[in-house]
C-alpha positions in Angstrom: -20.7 -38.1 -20.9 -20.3 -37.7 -24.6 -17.1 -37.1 -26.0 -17.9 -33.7 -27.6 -19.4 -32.4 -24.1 -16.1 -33.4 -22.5 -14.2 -31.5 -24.9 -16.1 -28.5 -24.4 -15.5 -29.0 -21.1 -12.1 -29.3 -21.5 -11.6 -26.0 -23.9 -13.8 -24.2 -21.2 -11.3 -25.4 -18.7 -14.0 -26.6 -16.6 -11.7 -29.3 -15.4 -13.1 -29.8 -12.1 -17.2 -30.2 -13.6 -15.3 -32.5 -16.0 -14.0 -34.9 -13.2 -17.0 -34.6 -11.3 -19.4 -35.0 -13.8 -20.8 -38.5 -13.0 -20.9 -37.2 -9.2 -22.9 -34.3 -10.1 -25.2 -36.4 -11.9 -25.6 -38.8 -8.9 -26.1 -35.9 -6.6 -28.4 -34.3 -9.0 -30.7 -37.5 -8.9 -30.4 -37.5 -5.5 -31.6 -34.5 -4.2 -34.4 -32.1 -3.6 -33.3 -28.8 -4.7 -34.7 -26.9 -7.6 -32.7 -26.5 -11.3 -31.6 -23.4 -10.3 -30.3 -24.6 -6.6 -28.3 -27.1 -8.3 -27.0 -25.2 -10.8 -25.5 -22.8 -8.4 -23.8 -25.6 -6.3 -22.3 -26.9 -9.0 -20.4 -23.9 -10.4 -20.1 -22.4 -6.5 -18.0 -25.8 -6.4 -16.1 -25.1 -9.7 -15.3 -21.8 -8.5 -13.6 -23.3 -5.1 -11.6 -25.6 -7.1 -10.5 -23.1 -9.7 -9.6 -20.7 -6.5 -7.8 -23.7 -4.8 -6.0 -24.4 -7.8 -5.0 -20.5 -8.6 -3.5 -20.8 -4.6 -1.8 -23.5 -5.2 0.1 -22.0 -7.9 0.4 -19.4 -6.3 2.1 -21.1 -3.7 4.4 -22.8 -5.7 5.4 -19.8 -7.4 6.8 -18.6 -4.1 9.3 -21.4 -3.9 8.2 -21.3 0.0 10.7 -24.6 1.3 8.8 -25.1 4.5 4.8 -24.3 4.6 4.6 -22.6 8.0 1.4 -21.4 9.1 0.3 -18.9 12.2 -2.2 -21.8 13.7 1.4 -24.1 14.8 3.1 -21.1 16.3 4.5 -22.2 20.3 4.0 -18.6 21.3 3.7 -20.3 25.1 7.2 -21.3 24.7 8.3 -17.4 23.5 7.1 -15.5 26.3 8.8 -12.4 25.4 7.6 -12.4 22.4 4.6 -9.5 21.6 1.9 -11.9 20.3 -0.8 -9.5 20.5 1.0 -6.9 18.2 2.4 -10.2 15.7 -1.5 -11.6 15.8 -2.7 -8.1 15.2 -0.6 -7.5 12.1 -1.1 -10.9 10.9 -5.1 -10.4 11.2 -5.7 -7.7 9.8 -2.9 -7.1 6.8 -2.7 -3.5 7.2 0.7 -3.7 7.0 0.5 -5.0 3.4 -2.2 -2.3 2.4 0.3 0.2 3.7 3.7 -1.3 2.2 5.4 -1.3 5.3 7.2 -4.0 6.5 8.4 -6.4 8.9 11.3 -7.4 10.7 12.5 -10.0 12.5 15.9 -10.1 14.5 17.1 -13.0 16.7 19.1 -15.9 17.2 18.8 -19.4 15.6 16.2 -21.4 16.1 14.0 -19.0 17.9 11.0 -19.1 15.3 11.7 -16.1 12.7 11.4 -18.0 9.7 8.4 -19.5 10.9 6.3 -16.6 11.8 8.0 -14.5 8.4 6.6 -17.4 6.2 3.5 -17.4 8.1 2.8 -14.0 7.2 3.9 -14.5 3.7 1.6 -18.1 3.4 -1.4 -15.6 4.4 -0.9 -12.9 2.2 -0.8 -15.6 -0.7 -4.4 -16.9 0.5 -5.9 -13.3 0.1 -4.4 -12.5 -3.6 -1.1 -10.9 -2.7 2.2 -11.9 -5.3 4.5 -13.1 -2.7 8.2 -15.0 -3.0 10.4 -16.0 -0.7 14.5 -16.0 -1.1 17.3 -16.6 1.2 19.5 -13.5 1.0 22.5 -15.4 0.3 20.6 -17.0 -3.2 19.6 -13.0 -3.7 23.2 -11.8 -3.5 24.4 -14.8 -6.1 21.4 -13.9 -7.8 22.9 -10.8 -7.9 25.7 -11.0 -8.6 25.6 -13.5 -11.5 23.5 -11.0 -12.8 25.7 -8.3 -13.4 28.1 -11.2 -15.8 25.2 -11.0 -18.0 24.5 -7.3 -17.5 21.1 -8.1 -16.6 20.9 -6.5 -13.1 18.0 -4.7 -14.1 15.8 -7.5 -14.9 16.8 -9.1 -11.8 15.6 -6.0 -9.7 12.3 -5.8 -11.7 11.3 -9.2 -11.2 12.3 -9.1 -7.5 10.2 -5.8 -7.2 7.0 -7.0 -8.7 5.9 -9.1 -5.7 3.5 -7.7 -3.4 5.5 -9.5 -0.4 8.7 -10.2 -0.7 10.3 -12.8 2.2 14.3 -12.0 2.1 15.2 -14.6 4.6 18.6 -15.3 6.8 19.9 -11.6 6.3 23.9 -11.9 8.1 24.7 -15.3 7.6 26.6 -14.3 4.2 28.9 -11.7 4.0 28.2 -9.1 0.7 30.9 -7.9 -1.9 30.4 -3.8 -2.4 28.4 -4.7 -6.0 26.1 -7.3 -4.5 25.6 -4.3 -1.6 25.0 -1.7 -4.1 22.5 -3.7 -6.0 20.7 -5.4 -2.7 20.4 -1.6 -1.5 18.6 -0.8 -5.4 16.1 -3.2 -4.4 15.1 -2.1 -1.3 15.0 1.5 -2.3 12.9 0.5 -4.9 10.6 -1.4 -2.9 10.4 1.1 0.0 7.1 2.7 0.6 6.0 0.6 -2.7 6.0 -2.9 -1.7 6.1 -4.5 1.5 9.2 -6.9 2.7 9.8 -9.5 5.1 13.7 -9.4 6.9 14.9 -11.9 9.3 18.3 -11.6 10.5 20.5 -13.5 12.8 22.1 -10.3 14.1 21.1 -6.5 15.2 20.8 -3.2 13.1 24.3 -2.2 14.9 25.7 -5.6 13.5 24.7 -4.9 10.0 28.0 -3.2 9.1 29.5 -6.3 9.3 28.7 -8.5 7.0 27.2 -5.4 4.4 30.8 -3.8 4.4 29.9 -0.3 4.0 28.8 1.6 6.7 27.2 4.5 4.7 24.9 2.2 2.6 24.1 -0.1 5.7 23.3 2.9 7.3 20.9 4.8 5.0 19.5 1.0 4.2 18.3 0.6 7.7 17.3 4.1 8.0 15.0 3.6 4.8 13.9 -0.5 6.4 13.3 1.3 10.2 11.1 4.2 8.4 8.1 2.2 7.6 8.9 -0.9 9.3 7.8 -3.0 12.3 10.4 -5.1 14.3 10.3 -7.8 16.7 13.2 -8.1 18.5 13.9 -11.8 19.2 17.4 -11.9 20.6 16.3 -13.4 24.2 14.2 -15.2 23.0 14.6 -19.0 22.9 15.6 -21.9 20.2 12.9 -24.0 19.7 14.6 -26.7 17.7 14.9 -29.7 19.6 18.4 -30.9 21.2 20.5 -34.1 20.7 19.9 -36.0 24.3 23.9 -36.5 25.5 25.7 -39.2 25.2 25.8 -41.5 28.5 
């Protein structure tokens, strides 16, 4: 390849034809199929990579720590766990289309995070904005944010995504500003973005680690109105135990 081709190439940002070049060329030689065959395979190939690429960013953008998918699920070691209903909602995407959203309550261990980020991973794949955060990183988010006086920044970039995954609700308790400005978000997302919640602890339990009953309160109400849950609490950890010492 000439250099001035490559640079077209390049300004194009055609970077996958550019890599490939020589291989298409090869092929090319190779095979039987008319001009305007080949032609087609080779920017139906471009387009994969650019698509791939675009994911991947995509991906990475969402600051996703472990890459979960559906496929891995050990729904045979959660037997009270509603797989039809999970698969269902995972299949389809309604739920996205709809801006509901989806809750997860249980123990440790039991396979929240995995299934949340699941759902999250596969919104991604078909075009959705998604992000993931652990809600004690939101509520220092959150909080830093009002030093600054730049809380609402903060809530606009948090409400843009399509999906947001707010992970590990109750393992940090709240001050009342961090509450009131959590509670700003998800009023501002309800019924116009959908939200992924997994929480250690029960609705009832809320209270605890919020601090204020009458926001925890009219925050769930608002969560419950559009949302589906899966109650997890008896169902099992999955992460493997240290053998005992002899």
């Amino acid at each position: 390849m000439n250099e001035t081709l490559a640079q077209q190439l390049k300004y194009l940002r055609l970077t996958g034809l550019l890599s490939r070049w020589d291989e298409h060329l090869k092929a090319a030689a190779q095979s039987n199929l008319s001009h305007a065959r080949f032609l087609t395979h080779v920017i139906e190939e471009e387009y994969r990579l650019k698509c791939e690429a675009v994911l991947q960013q995509r991906l990475k953008l969402a600051k996703i720590p472990e890459k979960w998918v559906m496929e891995t699920f050990p729904f045979e070691r959660q037997p009270k766990l509603n797989q039809k209903k999970i698969l269902a909602l995972y299949d389809c995407m309604a739920f996205l289309r709809e801006k509901q959203n989806i809750i997860w309550l249980g123990g440790t261990g039991c396979g929240k995070t995995g299934l949340a980020t699941s759902f999250l991973i596969q919104a991604i794949r078909q075009g959705a904005r998604g992000r993931y955060v652990l809600f004690t990183d939101l509520l220092n988010e959150l909080h830093r944010s009002q030093a600054d006086r730049s809380q609402n920044r903060v809530i606009r970039h948090y409400f843009k995504y399509d999906l947001l995954l707010i992970d590990e609700i109750g393992y940090s308790e709240a001050e009342p500003s961090q509450v009131g400005l959590f509670f700003t978000l998800l009023q501002k997302r309800h019924k116009h973005r959908s939200t992924l919640i997994t929480s250690n602890l029960g609705f009832s339990e809320w209270a605890s680690f919020l601090k204020n009953p009458h926001l925890t309160a009219a925050l769930i109400d608002r969560l419950t109105e559009s949302s589906h849950v899966f109650n997890m609490r008896e169902c099992v950890t999955l992460r493997p135990k240290m053998a005992a010492e002899p």
